[in-house]
N, C-alpha and C positions, 0 to 999 in steps of 0.2 A: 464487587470489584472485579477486578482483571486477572485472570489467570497469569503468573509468572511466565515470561515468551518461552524458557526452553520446555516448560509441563504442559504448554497449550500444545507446542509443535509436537510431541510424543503423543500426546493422544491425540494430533488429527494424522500424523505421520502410519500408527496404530491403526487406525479407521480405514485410511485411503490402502495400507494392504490388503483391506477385509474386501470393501468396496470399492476399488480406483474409482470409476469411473461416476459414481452417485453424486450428485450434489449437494455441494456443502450446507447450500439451506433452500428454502423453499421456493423465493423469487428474486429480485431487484439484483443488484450487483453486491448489496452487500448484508449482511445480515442485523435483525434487532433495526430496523429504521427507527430511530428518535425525531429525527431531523427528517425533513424534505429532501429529497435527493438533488435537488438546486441548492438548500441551504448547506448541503455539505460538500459538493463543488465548490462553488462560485456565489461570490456575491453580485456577478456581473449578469443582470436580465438579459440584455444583446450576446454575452458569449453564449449561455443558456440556451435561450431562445437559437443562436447558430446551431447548438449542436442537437436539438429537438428539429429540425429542419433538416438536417443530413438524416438524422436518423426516419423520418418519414418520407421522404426520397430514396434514401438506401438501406430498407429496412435488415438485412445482412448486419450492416454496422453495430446492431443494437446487442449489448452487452447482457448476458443472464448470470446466474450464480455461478462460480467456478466450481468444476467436479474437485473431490477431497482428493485424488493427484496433484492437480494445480496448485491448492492449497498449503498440500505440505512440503510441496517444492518450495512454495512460498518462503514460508516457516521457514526453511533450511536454507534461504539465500538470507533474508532475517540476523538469522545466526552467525552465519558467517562474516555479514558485515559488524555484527558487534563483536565476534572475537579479531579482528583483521585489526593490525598495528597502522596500516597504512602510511608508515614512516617513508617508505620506498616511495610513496608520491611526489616527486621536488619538484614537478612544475605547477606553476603558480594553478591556484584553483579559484575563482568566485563562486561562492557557494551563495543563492538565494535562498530566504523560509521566512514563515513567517509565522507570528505566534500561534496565530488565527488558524492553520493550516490543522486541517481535520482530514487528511489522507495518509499524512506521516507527522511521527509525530516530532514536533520541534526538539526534543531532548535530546532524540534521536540523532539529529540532524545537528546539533552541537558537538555532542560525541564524536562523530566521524570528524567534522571541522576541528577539531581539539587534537585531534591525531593526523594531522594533516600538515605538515610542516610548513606549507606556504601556501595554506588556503586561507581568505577571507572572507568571514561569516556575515552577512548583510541580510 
């Protein structure tokens, strides 16, 4: 299963003082591929296919692992948005997500919308 987020962020937080600058893992953008990295984007072949075309045009654009820095900065913006009361928001928000969404994770994304006094979860 999944490591609890504040005990993941302590030991990559741990690591990236040992190593900043190392990579968090080996290759792709994200680590453990299960999925196709188009099945965990997009179900859409034409956006896919767009951004496979910038990226062999602009090869620069092309994303690799993020150093365990990056990471546990990550971690620590993470954190802060699940301790954050976000009461102080009071202009209206639409918030989009979707179950399906394998970048963030919907629960997530309710959370925040539940603490948002005049947001609307869709």
């Amino acid at each position: 299963g999944r490591l609890p987020l504040p005990l993941a962020a302590g030991l990559v937080r741990l690591a990236a003082r040992i190593v900043p600058e190392r990579r968090a893992w080996r290759s792709n953008e994200r680590p453990a591929a299960r999925l196709s990295r188009q099945a965990f984007l997009t179900s859409d072949d034409r956006r896919y296919a767009d951004e496979q075309w910038w990226k062999r045009t602009r090869p620069g654009l092309g994303l690799g692992p993020p150093s365990l820095k990056w990471l546990s900065e990550a971690y620590s913006s993470c954190l802060a948005i699940d301790r954050a009361s976000f009461a102080g928001v009071t202009t209206p928000a639409l918030i989009l997500g979707t179950h399906g969404d394998r970048l963030v994770s919907p629960a997530a994304i309710e959370r925040v919308a539940a603490r948002m006094p005049r947001a609307l979860l869709k």
